[in-house]
C-alpha positions as CSV (number, residue, x, y, z in Angstrom):
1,X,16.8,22.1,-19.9
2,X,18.9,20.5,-16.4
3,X,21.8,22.0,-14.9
4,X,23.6,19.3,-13.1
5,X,25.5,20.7,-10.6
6,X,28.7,19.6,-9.3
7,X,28.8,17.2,-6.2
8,X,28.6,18.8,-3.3
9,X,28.5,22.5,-5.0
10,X,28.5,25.3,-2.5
11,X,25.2,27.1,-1.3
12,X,26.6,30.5,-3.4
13,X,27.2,28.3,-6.2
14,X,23.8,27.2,-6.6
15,X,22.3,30.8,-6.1
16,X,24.7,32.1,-8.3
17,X,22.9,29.6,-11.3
18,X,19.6,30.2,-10.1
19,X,20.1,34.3,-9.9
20,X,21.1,33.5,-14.0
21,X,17.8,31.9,-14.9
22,X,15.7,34.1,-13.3
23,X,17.6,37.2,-15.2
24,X,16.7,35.6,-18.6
25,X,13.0,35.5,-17.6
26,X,12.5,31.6,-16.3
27,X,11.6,29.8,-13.5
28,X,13.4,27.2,-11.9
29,X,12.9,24.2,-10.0
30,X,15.8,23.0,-7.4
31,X,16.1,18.7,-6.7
32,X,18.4,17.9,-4.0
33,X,20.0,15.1,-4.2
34,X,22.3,13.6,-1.0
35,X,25.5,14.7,-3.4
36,X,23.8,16.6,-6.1
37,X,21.7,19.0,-7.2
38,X,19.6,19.8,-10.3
39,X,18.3,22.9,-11.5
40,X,14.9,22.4,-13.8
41,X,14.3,25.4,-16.2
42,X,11.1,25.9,-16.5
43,X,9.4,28.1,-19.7
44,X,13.0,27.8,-21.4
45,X,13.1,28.1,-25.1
46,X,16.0,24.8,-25.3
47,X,17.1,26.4,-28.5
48,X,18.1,29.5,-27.0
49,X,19.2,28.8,-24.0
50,X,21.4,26.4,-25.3
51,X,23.6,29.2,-26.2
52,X,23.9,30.4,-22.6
53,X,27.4,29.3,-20.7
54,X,26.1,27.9,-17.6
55,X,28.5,25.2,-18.1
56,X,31.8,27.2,-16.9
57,X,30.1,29.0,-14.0
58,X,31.3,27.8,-10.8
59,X,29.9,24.6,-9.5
60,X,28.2,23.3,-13.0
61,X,29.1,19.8,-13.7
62,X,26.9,19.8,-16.8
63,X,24.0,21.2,-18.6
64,X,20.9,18.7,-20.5
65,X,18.3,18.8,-22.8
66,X,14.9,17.1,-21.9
67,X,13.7,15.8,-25.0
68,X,10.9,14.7,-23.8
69,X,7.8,17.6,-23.8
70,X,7.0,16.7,-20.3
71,X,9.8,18.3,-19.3
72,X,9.3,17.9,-15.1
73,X,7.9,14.5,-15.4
74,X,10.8,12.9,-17.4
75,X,13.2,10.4,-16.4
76,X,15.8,13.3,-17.9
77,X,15.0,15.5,-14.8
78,X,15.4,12.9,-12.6
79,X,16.4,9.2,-12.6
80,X,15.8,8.0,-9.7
81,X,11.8,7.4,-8.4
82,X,9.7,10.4,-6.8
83,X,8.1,9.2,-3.2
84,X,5.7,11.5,-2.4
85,X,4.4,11.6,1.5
86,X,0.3,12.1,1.6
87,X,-0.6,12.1,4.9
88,X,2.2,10.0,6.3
89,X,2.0,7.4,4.2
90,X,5.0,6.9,1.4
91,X,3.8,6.1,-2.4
92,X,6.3,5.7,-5.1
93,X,8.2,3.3,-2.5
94,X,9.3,-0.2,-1.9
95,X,5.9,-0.7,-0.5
96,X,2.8,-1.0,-3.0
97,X,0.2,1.9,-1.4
98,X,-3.4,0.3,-1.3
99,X,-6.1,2.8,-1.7
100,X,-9.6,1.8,-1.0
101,X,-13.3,2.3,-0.3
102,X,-16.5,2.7,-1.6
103,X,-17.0,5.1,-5.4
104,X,-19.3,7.6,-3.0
105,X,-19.8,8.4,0.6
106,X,-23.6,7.6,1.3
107,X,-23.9,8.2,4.8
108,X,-21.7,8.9,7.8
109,X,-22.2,5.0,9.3
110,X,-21.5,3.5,5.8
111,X,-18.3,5.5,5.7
112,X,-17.0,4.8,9.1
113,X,-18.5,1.2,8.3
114,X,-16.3,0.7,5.3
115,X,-13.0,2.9,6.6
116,X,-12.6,0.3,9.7
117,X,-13.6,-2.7,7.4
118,X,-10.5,-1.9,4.8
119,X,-8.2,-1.0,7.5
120,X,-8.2,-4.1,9.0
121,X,-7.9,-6.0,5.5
122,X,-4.7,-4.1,4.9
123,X,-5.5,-0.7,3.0
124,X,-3.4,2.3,4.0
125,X,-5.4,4.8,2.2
126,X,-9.4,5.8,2.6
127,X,-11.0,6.6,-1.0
128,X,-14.5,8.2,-1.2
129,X,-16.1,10.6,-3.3
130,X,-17.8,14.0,-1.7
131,X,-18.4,15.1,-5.2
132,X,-19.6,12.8,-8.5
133,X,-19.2,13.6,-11.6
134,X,-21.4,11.3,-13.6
135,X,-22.9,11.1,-16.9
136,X,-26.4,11.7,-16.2
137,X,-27.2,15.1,-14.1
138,X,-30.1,13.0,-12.5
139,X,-27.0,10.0,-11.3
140,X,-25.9,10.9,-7.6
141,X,-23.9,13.6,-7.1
142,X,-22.2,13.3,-3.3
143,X,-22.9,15.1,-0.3
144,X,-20.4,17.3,-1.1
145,X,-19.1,19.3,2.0
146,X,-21.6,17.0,4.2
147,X,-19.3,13.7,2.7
148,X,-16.2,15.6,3.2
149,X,-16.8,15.9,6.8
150,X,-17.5,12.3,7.4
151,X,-14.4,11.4,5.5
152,X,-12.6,13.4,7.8
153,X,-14.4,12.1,10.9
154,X,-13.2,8.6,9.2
155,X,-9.5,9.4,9.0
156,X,-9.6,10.7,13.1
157,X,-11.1,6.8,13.6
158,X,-9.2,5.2,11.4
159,X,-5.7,6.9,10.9
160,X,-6.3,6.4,7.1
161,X,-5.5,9.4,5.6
162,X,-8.1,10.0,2.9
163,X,-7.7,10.7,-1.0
164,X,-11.3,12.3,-2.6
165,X,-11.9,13.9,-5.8
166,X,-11.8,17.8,-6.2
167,X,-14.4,18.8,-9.5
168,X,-13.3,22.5,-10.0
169,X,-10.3,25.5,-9.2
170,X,-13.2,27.0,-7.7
171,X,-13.4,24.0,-5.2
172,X,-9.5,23.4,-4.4
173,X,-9.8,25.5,-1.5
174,X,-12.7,23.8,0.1
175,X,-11.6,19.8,-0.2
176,X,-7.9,20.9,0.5
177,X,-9.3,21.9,4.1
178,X,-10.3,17.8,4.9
179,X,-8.4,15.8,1.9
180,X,-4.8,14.7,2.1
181,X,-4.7,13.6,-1.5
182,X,-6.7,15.5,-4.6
183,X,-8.1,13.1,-6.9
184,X,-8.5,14.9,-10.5
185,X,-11.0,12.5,-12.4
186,X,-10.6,11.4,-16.2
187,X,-13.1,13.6,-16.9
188,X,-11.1,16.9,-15.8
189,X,-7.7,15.5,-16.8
190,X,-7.3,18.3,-19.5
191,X,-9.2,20.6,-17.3
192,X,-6.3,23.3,-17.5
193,X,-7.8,25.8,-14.9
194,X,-7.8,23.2,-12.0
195,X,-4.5,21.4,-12.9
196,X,-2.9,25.3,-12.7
197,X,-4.6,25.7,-9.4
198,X,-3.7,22.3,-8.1
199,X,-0.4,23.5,-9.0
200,X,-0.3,26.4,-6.9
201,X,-0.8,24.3,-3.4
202,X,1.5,21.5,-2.3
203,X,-1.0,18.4,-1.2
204,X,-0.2,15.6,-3.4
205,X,-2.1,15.0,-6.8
206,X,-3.6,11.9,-7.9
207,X,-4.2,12.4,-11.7
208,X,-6.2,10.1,-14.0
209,X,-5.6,9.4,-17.7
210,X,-8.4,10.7,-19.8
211,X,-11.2,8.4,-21.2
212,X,-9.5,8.3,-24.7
213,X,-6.4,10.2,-23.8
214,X,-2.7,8.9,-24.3
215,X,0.0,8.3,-22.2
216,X,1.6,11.6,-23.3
217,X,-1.1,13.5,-22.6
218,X,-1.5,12.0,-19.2
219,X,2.4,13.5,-18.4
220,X,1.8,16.5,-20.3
221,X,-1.6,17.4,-18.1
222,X,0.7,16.2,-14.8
223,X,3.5,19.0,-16.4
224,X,1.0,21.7,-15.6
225,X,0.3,20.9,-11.9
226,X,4.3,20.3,-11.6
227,X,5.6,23.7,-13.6
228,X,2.8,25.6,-11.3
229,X,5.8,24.1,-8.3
230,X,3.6,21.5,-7.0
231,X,6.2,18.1,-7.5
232,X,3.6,15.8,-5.3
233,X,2.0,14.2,-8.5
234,X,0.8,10.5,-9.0
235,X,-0.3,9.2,-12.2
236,X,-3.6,6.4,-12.7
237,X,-3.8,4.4,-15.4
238,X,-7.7,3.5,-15.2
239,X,-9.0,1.9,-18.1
240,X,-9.6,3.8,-21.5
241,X,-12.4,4.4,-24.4
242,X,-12.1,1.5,-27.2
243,X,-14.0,-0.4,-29.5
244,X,-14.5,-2.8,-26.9
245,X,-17.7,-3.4,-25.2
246,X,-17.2,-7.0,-22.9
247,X,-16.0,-4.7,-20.2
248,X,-16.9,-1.3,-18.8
249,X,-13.4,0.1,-19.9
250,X,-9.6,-1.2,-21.7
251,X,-7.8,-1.5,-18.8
252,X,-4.2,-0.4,-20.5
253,X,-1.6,-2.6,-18.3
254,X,1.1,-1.7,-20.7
255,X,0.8,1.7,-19.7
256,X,2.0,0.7,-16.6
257,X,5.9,-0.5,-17.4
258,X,5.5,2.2,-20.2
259,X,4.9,4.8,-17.2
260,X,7.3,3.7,-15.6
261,X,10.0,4.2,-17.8
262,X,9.1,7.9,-19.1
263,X,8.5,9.1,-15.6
264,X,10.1,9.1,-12.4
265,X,6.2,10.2,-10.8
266,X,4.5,7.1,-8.7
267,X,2.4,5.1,-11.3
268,X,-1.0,4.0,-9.7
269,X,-3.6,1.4,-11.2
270,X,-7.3,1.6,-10.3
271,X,-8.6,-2.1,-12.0
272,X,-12.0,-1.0,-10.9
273,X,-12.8,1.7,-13.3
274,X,-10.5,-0.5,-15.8
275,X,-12.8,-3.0,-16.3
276,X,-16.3,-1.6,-14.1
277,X,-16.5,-5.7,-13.3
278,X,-15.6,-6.6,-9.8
279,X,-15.5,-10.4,-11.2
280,X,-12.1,-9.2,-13.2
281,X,-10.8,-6.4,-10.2
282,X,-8.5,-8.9,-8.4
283,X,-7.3,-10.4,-11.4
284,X,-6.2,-6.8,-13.1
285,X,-5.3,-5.7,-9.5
286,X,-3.0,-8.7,-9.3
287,X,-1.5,-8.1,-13.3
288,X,-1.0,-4.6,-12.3
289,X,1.3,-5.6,-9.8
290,X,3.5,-7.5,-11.9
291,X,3.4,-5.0,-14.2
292,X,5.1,-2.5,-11.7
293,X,2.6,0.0,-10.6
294,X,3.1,1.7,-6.9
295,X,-0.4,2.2,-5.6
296,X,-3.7,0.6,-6.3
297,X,-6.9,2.6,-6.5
298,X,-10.0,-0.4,-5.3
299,X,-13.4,0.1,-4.7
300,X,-15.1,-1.2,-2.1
301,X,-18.4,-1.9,-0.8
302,X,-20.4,-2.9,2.3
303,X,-23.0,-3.9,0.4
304,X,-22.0,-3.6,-3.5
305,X,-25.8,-4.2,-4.6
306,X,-27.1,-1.1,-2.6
307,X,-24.5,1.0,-3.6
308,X,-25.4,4.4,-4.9
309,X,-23.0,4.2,-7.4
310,X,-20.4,1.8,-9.1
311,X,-21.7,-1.4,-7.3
312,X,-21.0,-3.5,-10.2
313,X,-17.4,-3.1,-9.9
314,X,-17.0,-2.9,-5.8
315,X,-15.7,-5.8,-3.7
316,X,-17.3,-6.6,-0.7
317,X,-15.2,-6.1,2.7
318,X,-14.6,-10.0,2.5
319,X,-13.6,-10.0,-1.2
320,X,-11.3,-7.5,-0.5
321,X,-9.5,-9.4,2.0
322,X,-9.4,-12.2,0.1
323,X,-7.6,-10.2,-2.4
324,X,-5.2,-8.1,0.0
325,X,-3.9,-11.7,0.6
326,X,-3.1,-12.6,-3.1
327,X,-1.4,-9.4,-4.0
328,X,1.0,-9.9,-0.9
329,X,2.1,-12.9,-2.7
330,X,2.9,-11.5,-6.2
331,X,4.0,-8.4,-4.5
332,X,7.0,-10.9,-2.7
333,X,6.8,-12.4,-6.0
334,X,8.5,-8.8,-7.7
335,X,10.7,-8.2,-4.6
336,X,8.2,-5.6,-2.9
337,X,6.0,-5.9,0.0
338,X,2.1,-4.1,0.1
């Protein structure tokens, strides 16, 4: 449930609502608006505390179910678009966020290599990953803390902050001290331990949607980082499990629009893992736009046929470019700018 309090409600008012929900054993997250704010319940049974009068307490406007079970990621708790700030740089905005570099930092040159070579192309955010989870325990795994520092020594050259994937809530402590952005993997989407733990810190979240999971699942995995009291979540659509085998993945691009109207949290596409093709990247990249989505996840490559892993889907620096140039168009196209 919401309690929508009165424009401009006094300070006392709002305490006065909050000291309420905490007596009846729940939590509560506060949204300020410029005029307004909103008081999230958190844990509330909706039945029960239906019967509560918050609505003739001083300074309630109005009280709201949430229908939906993602109760903190619904457009019920709030309307209007969630911009979350990772490292200076705005996502959920006007502006579409570009995120890019290679699937796995090899080597400190390579990183450094790439960083500078997507900067100048037009990305505002540096991805790598320290640690790879991949199918096979013989596949590359990262550097692990070794990648992390060269990451970080690519954000000081750069000024890109840098987005990298955390595997565990045994490791959240460890990447927190270099990343800017946790990326949780589709393989640990439903990991319940490290979404709580991600909860507990405040760096922003960038969560993918499971290999076969739904788009309700997606929002309900996002509702544990949120009710831990971490609101700095981003959601990826990134290609799911079907019966279809011409591409690596189903890149979902109505999940994108559908995202977008369930949840006020910045949708992100990564066409890279959607298709595992770089030949069909820019063209999903480019329909992903259109679609709506604030943020693209792209890999790329200084040299896509040495890469350690994922070379079939990276883009070479020059591809990229190539491509940074196209999606300004259809960005202008849909009234936003990248």
């Amino acid at each position: 449930m919401i309690i929508v309090m009165k424009a401009h409600a006094e300070p006392k008012q709002i305490e006065g609502v909050v000291k309420r929900v905490e007596e009846l054993g729940y939590k509560v997250h506060l949204s300020r608006g410029e005029a307004r704010t909103i008081i999230g319940v958190i844990g509330a049974d909706e039945h029960l505390i239906a019967g509560e009068a918050f609505e003739v307490m001083d300074g309630v406007d109005k009280t709201m179910r949430v229908m939906q079970p993602f109760k903190l990621a619904s457009r019920d708790f709030s309307e209007a678009n969630s911009v979350i700030d990772a490292g200076g740089v705005a996502i959920g905005g006007q502006r579409i966020v570009v995120m890019a570099g290679p699937c796995s930092v090899e080597s400190r040159a390579m990183i450094l290599e790439t960083a500078h070579l997507v900067k100048e192309a037009g990305a505002t955010i540096l991805r790598g990953g320290a640690f790879k989870p991949r199918s096979s325990p013989y596949s590359f795994q990262g550097l692990a803390e070794e990648g992390l520092r060269y990451l970080a020594e690519a954000r000081e050259a750069t000024g890109l902050p840098i987005i990298t994937e955390v595997m565990g809530p045994d490791d959240v402590a460890l990447v927190g001290e270099y990343t800017d952005i946790f990326q949780v993997g589709a393989r640990n989407t439903q990991n319940y331990s490290l979404l709580k733990a991600l909860g507990r810190q405040k760096k922003p979240v960038f969560l993918k949607r499971g290999i076969s999971g739904t788009i309700q699942e997606l929002l309900m995995s996002a509702e544990y980082i949120l009710a831990g009291g971490n609101m700095n979540v981003m959601v990826c659509e990134r290609g799911i499990r079907t019966y279809e085998t011409a591409t690596r993945n189903t890149f979902d691009i109505n999940a994108i629009p559908v995202l977008k109207d369930l949840t006020h949290l910045p949708v992100v596409a990564d066409p890279s893992h959607g298709t595992g093709m770089w030949q069909l990247v820019g063209r999903i990249a480019l329909a992903a736009v259109a679609a709506g989505t604030d943020a693209l996840m792209i890999e790329v490559h200084p040299d896509p046929a040495r890469a350690w892993s994922d070379g079939a889907q990276s883009l070479t620096p020059e591809r990229f470019t190539t491509l940074m140039g196209e999606l300004r168009l259809v960005a202008q196209a849909v009234g936003r700018t990248i």
